[in-house]
C-alpha positions, 0 to 999 in steps of 0.5 A: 631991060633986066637982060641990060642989067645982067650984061652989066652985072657980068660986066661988074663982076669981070671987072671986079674980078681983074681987079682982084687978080691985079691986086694979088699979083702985086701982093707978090709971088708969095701970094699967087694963089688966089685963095681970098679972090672970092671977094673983092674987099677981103683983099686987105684981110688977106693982108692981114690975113699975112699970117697964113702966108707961113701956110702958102709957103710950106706949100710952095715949097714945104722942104725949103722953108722949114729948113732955114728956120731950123737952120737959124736956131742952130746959129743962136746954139752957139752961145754954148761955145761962151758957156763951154768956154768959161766950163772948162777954163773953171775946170783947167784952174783949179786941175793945175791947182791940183797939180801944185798939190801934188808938188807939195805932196811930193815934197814928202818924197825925201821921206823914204831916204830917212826910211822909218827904222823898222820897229822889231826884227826876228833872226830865225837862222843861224847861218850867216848869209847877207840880206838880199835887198838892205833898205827894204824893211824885210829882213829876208836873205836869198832864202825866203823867209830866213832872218839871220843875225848878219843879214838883221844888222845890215837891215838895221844899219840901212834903215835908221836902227831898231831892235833885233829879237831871236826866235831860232828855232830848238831847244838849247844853246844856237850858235852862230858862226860868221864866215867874215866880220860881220857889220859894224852896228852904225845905227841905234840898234837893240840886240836882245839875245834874252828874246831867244825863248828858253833863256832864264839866266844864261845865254842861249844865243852864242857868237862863235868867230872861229871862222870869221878870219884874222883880226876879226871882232866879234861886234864892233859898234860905231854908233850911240844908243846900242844895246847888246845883251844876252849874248855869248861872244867869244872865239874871235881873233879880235876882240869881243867888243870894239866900242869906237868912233862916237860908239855909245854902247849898253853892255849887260849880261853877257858871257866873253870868252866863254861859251853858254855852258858858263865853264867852257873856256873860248877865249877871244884874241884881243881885249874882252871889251875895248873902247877903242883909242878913237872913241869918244863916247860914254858906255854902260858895262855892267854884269858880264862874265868876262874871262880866257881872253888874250887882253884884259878884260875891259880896256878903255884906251879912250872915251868913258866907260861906266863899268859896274859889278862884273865877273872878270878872271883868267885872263891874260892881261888885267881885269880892267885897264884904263888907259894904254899903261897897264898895270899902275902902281899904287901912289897913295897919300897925293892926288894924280892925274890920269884915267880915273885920276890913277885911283889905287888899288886895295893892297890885301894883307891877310885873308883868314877862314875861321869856324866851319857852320858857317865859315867866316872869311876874314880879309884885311888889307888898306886903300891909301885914295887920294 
């Protein structure tokens, strides 16, 4: 009887075991391996047992399955296509954004045509060659580091005006002469011949036109707010100083027509000062020595001139002449018109010296002024 129950026992356990293999098999592929076959109910805990399937997998093939995972989390990777593409378009607004400010930056750019007028210029030399680049602020001929009178002025001239000191070095008078007409002064321009060091009373700077050809000027100034002092202008076929066109010029403390001894005659060709026919502007003439020259003195044929004390002799036309009919007579008792509306001039009768500590001088004369 129990070897009975042991055939069927056996029988039981066969069968059981088919079963299970039938299970598995329709489990599927993936779970061919009998691992929960030591029972016959685990079967369903090996269903939910499903997440060792994972496990099985790398074991059928640990190379394949890890690779698709992976491969997927690249995918979602590429959001940060979206996120580079707002990052760069944030970025690309505000460059152009950049960029217009730097069209408004460049608006300056016509700056530099109105170029700042160079505040201070020192002539150092006195030889007369040109300034090698006008406009650059430098004033600075071939030679480096050498400023000369006609290279400042075209300096001044092409960068708006300023002010044109002296320091040549030596003691003593420096002459200057030019080897043509030098440049017109077209720019507001302060000439200030008293910087020369040494110089008290006197100039010490001396503008020679011995050399500078027919008909040459020693400084013809075309342009208002030009101030000229501390200068000995002389030897030029021309004259001294041409004041023309809407010329403005202050004229103080120079010697015309002389040199820098105060004696030494050297006359100018023409008119010691002129304001020229087609001048329309207002000068300043005050306190220069004016004489030996082959005009008058002052002569203003056009525009106005406000003419203070000079010392004004020795020359070979009148000491001041307004207006292009030389020598007025005297026509007292009525008013005119005309250039300083024909003012008369004193008429002397006597000068009588009297007494010797002191001596008295004595003039008498008449002014008949309307």
């Amino acid at each position: 009887m129990s070897r009975s129950v042991g055939i069927w026992s056996l029988a039981l356990v066969l069968m059981a075991g088919f079963l299970a293999l039938i299970v598995i098999l329709g489990v599927g592929s993936e779970q061919a391996r009998p691992v929960s076959a030591s029972t016959n109910k685990p079967t369903p805990t090996g269903t939910a047992t499903a997440t060792p399937t994972p496990t099985v997998t790398p074991t059928l093939c640990p190379g394949c399955t890890p690779t698709p995972t992976r491969t997927p989390s690249p995918t979602p990777t590429a959001s940060p296509t979206a996120t580079a593409t707002p990052t760069p378009c944030l970025i690309c607004t505000p460059t152009p954004t950049a960029t217009a400010t730097r069209t408004a930056t460049a608006s300056p750019t016509p700056g530099p045509t109105g170029t700042p007028p160079p505040s201070s210029i020192t002539v150092n030399s006195a030889d007369d060659q040109p300034d090698a680049v006008p406009g650059d602020a430098v004033c600075q001929t071939a030679t480096p580091g050498e400023c000369t009178l006609r290279a400042a002025i075209q300096e001044t001239n092409a960068g708006g005006g300023g002010t044109i000191n002296f320091n040549i070095g030596g003691g003593g008078a420096h002459v200057i002469t030019p080897l043509t007409p030098l440049p017109d002064v077209a720019q507001p321009t302060n000439i200030n011949g008293q910087s020369q060091p040494g110089t008290v009373f006197v100039p010490n700077i001396e503008l020679s036109g011995i050399n500078a050809g027919p008909g040459a000027d020693g400084l013809r100034i075309i342009s208002s707010g030009v101030n000229v002092q501390y200068l000995a202008v002389n030897g030029f076929a021309g004259d001294g100083f041409e004041v023309g066109g809407a010329g403005e010029a202050s004229i103080v403390a120079n010697f015309i027509g002389l040199a820098t001894d105060e004696q030494s005659a050297a006359g100018n060709g023409g008119h010691g000062i002129h304001h020229a026919s087609n001048s329309t502007g207002s000068s300043f003439i005050h306190a220069n020595r004016i004489a030996f020259n082959g005009g008058d003195g002052i002569y203003v044929s056009s525009g106005f001139a406000n003419i203070n004390p000079q010392t004004i002799y020795l020359n070979d036309g009148l000491g001041i002449d307004l207006g292009p009919d030389g020598v007025t007579p005297n026509d007292p008792l009525d008013a005119d018109s005309g250039p300083n509306n024909l003012q008369n001039f004193p008429v002397l009768t006597s000068a009588v010296i009297s007494g010797s500590s002191p001596a008295v001088l004595t003039v008498d004369g008449t002014l008949h002024s309307s």
